[in-house]
C-alpha positions as CSV (number, residue, x, y, z in Angstrom):
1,X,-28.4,4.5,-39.4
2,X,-25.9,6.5,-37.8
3,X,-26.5,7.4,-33.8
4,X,-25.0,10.6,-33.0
5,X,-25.1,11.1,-29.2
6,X,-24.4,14.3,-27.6
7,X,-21.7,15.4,-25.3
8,X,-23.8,15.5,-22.2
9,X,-25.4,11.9,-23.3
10,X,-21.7,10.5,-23.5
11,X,-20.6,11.8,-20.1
12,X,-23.3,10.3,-18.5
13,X,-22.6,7.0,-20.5
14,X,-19.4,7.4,-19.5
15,X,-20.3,7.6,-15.7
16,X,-22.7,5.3,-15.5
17,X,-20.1,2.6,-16.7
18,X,-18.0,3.9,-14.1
19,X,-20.3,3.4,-11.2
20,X,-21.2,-0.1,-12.3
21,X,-17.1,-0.9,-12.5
22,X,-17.3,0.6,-9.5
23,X,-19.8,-1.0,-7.1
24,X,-20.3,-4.0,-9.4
25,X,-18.8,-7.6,-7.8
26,X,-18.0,-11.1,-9.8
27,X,-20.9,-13.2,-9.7
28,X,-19.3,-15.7,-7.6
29,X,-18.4,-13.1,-4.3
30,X,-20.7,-12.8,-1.8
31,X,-21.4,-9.0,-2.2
32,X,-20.9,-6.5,1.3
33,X,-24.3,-5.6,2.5
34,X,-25.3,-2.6,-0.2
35,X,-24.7,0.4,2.3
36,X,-21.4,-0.3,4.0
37,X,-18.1,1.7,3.5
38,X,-16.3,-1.3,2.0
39,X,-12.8,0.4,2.9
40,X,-14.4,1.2,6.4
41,X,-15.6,-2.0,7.2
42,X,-12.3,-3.8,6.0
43,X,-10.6,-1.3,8.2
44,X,-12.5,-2.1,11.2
45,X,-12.1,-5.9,10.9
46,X,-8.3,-5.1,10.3
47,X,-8.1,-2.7,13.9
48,X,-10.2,-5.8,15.6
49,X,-7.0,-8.1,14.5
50,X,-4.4,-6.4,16.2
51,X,-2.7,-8.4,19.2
52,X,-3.9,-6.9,22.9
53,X,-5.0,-4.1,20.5
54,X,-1.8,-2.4,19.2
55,X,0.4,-5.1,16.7
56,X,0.6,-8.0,14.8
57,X,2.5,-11.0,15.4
58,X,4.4,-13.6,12.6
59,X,4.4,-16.9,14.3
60,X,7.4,-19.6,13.3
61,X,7.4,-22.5,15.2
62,X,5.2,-21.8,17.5
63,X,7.0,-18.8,18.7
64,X,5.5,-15.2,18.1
65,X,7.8,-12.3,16.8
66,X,7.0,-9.0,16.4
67,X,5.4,-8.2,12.6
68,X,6.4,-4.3,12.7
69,X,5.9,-3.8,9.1
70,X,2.2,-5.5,9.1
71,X,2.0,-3.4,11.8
72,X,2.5,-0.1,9.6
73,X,0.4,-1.2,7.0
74,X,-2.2,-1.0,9.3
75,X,-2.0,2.2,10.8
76,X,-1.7,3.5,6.6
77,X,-5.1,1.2,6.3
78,X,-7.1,2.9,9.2
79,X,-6.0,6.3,7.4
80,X,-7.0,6.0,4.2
81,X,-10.5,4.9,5.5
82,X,-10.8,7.7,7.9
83,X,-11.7,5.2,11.0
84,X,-9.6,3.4,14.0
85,X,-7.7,6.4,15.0
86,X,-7.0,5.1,18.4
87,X,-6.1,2.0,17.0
88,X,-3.7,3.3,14.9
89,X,-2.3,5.6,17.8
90,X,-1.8,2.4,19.6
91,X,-0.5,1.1,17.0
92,X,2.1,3.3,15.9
93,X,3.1,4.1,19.7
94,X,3.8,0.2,19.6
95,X,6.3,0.5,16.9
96,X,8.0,3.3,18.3
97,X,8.9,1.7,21.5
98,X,12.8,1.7,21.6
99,X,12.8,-2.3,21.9
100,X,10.3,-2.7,19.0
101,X,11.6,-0.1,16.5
102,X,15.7,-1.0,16.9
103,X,14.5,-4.5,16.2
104,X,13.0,-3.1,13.2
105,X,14.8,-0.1,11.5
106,X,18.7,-1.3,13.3
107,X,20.6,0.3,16.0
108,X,22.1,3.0,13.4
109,X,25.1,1.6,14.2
110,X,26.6,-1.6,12.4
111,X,22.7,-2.2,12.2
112,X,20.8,-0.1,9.9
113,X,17.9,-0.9,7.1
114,X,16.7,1.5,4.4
115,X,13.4,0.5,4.1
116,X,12.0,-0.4,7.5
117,X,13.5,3.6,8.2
118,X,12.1,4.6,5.4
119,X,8.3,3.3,6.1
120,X,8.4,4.2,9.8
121,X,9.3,8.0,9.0
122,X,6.0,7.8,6.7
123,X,4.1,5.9,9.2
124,X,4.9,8.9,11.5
125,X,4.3,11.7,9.3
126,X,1.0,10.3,8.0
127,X,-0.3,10.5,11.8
128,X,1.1,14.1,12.0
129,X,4.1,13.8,13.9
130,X,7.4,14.8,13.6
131,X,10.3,12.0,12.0
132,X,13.3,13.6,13.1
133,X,12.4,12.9,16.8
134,X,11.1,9.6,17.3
135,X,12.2,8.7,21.1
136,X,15.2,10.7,20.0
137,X,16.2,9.0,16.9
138,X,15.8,11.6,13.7
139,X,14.9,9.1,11.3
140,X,15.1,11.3,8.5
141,X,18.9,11.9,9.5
142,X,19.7,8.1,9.6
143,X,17.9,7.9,6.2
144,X,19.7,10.4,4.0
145,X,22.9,9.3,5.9
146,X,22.0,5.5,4.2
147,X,22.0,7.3,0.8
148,X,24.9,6.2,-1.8
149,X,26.8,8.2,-4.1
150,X,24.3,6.4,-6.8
151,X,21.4,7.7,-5.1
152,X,20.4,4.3,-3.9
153,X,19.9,3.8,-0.3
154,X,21.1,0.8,0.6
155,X,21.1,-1.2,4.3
156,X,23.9,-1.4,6.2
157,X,24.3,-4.7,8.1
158,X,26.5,-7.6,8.9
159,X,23.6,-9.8,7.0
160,X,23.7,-8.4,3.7
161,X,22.1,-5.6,2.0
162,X,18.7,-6.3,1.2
163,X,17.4,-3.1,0.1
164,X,15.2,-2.9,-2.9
165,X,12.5,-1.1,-5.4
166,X,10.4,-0.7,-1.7
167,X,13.4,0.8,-0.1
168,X,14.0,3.4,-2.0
169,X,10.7,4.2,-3.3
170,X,9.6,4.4,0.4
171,X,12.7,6.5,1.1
172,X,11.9,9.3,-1.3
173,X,7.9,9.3,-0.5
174,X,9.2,10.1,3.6
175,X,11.8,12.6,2.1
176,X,9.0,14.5,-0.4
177,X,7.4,15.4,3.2
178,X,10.5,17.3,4.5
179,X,11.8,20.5,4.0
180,X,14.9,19.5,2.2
181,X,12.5,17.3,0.0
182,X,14.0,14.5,-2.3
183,X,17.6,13.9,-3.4
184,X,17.5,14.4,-6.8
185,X,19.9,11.7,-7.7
186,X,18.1,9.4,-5.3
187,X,14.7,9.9,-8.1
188,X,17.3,9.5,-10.5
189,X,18.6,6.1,-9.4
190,X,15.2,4.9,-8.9
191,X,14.0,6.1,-12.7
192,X,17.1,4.0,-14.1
193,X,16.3,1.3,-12.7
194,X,13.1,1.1,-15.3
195,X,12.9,-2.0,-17.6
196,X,12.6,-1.8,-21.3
197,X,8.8,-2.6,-21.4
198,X,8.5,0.2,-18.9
199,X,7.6,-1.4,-15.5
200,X,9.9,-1.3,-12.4
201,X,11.9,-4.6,-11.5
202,X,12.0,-5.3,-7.2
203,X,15.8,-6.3,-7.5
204,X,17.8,-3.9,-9.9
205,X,21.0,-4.8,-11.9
206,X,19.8,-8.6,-12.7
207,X,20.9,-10.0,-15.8
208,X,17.7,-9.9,-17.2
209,X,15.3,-7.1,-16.4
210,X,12.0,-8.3,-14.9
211,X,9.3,-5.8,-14.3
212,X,7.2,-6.2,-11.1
213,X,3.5,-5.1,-10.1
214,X,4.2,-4.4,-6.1
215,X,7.4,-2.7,-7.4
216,X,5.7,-0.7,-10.1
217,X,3.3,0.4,-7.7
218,X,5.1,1.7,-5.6
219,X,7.4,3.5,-7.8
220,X,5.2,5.3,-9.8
221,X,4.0,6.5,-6.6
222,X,7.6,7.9,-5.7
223,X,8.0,9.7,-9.5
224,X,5.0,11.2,-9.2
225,X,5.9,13.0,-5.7
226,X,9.6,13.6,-6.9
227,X,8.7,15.5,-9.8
228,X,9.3,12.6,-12.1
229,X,5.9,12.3,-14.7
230,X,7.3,10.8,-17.6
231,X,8.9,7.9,-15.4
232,X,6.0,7.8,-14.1
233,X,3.6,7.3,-17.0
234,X,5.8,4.7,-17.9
235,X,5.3,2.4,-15.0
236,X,1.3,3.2,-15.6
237,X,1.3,2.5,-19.1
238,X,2.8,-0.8,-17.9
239,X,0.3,-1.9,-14.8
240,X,-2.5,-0.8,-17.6
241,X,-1.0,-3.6,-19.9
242,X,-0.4,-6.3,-17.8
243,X,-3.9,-6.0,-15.8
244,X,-6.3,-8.9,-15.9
245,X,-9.5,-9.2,-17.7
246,X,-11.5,-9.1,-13.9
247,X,-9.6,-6.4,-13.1
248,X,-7.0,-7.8,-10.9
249,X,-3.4,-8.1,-10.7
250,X,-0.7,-10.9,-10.4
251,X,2.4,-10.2,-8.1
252,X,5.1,-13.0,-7.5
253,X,2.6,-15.7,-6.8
254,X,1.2,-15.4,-9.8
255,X,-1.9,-15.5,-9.2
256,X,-4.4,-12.3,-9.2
257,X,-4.4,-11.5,-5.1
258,X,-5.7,-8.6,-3.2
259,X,-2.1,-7.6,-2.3
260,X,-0.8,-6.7,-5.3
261,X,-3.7,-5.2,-6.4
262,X,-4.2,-2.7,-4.0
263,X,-0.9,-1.7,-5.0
264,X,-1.8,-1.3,-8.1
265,X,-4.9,-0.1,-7.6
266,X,-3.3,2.9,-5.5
267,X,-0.8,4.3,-8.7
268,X,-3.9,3.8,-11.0
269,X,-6.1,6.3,-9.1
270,X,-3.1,8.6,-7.9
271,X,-1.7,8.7,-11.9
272,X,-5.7,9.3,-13.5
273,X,-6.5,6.1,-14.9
274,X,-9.6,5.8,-13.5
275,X,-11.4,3.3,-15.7
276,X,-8.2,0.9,-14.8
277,X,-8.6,1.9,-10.9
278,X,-12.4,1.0,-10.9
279,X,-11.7,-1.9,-12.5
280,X,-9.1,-2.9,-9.4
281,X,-11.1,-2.0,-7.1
282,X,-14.0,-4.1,-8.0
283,X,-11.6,-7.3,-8.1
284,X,-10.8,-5.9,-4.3
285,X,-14.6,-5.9,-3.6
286,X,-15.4,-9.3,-5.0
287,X,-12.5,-10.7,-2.5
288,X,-14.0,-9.1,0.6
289,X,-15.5,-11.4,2.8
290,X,-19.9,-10.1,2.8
291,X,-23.0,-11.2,4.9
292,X,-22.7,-14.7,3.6
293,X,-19.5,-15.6,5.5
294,X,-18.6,-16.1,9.5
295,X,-19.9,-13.0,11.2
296,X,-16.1,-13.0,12.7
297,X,-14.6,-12.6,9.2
298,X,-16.7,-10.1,7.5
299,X,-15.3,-6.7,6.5
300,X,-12.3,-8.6,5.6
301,X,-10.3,-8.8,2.4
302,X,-9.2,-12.3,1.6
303,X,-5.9,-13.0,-0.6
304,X,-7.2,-14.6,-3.4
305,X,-10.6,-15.1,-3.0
306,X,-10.5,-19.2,-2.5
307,X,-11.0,-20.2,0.8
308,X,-10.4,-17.6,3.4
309,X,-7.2,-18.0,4.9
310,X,-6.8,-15.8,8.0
311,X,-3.1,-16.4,8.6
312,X,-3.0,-14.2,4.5
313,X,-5.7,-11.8,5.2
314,X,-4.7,-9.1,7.8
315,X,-1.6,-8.5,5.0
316,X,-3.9,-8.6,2.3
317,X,-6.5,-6.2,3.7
318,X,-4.3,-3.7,4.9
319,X,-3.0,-3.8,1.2
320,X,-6.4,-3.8,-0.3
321,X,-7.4,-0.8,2.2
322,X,-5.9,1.6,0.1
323,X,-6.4,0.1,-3.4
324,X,-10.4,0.5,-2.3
325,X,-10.0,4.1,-1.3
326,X,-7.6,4.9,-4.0
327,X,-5.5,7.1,-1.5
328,X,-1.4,7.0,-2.5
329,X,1.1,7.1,0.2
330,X,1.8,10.5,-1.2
331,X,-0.7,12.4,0.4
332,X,-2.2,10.0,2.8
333,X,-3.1,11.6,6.4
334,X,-4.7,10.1,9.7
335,X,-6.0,14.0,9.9
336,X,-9.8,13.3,8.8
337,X,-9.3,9.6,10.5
338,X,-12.4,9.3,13.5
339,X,-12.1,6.6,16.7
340,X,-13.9,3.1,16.5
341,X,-14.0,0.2,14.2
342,X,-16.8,-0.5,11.7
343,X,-18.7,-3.6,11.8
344,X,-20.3,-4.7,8.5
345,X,-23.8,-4.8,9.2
346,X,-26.1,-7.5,7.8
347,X,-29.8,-7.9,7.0
């Protein structure tokens, strides 16, 4: 016997799926408390993190160095989840401080780096301020001026140029918010640089052609906002193939890790794949750290869901912040974000 069901019957089959892909956790995690904003609460334990309540630190050999680009995804974490607004004030004034943000984006001298510009000038416009005057530095100038006949931007620096797929897909997400917009040889650059199975590599011009998740991410992200669907599609069609049965994805540690999937999760929800998205973002939920671990760790997102490493899971959070929400860097604002940081609250 043959069922026929209805168009209304299959929507709501359709959506029910979808809600269970999208609150549904692997057996194994131990499950947020039911009623929590899971992007909130990851968020909040994020903002409680920050050193003396405004950075992040990398320590080597017992020495502490400033982690300015942590630092930024933190301040895009607490606005896609709409919560630590004077956190990421704090934290973004941090980064602007002359001292901190030469070490970070060069002098724009002999000293100057693509992407670190790049990702400060959307840091700044996602909080609603204005790029071209940051302590006096117009970051959007010294970006366009790294800009290369090619349309790549590329670093300029006694060390080496070390620009990449983030670089200049960072590059052309800050430039979509100006006036002038994006280069059009600079979305050009970026679309040639796509590998035969139709992912994005993180280096370009290697002898072989190696497609990345993080990379893919990202640049689908910039095709979309420079006008660039069918580049885009590509990279999708790519992250769609290469996604793992629980929903994760598998970066350059190849292993499935929050990190990469939030990535991925982002460019999945921003390019309407939304069955693929709630997929991600239940991997990203079955990693985050519910009632059953130390009261200091919940709300957090850990990297790969074995023992919780905290020295891996402010990166991975802030990562995994966005991937939850599904909000690209494309249209993300601090605009709707409210002061304070969620606690998860257990039974």
């Amino acid at each position: 016997m043959v069922v026929r069901l209805s168009r209304h019957r299959l929507l709501a089959l359709f959506c029910g799926v979808l809600a269970a892909l999208l609150i549904g956790t692997p057996a194994t995690a131990s499950p947020v408390h039911p009623g929590i904003d899971r992007s909130g609460a990851a968020a909040g334990w994020l903002a409680r993190q920050l050193v003396d309540g405004e950075r992040f630190e990398v320590v080597f050999d017992g020495v502490a160095y400033p982690d300015q680009g942590l630092t930024l995804d933190a301040v895009f974490a607490f606005a896609a989840a709409r919560v630590a607004d004077d956190s990421g004030t704090r934290a973004l004034d941090w980064v602007t401080r002359p001292d901190i943000r030469d070490g970070y984006i060069g002098d724009g001298g002999a000293e100057a780096y693509a992407g670190a510009t790049a990702k400060l000038a959307l840091a700044v416009q996602v909080r609603g301020g204005d790029p071209t005057d940051v302590g006096g530095v117009d970051l959007i100038a010294r970006l366009r001026a790294l800009e290369s006949p090619s349309g790549r931007f590329t670093d300029r620096s006694a060390y080496g140029d070390y620009s990449n797929a983030f670089s200049q897909s960072f590059a052309i997400l800050a430039l979509d918010r100006t006036a002038q917009g994006v280069p059009a040889t600079a979305a050009t650059w970026l679309a040639g640089t796509r590998c035969p199975d139709g992912g994005y590599p993180l280096l370009p011009a290697q002898p072989v052609c190696t497609s990345d998740v993080d990379a893919t991410a990202l640049a689908v992200q910039a095709l979309q906002a420079a006008g660039r669907p069918a580049d885009a599609v590509a990279g999708l069609r790519w992250l769609v193939s290469v996604q793992r049965a629980d929903g994760g994805f598998a970066g350059s540690a190849g292993v499935a890790n929050a990190n990469s999937t939030g990535l991925a999760a982002q460019a999945l929800r921003t390019g309407h794949r939304p069955l693929a998205w709630a997929r991600a973002r239940s991997f990203l939920v079955g990693l985050q750290v519910g009632c059953a671990g130390a009261p200091a760790d919940r709300g957090a997102v850990d990297f790969d869901g074995g023992t919780f490493d905290p020295a891996t899971a402010a990166r991975a959070t802030g990562q995994a912040v966005l991937g939850l929400t599904g909000t690209g860097y494309a249209t993300l604002s601090a605009a709707a974000a409210g002061p304070g940081t969620p606690v998860l609250t257990c039974p």
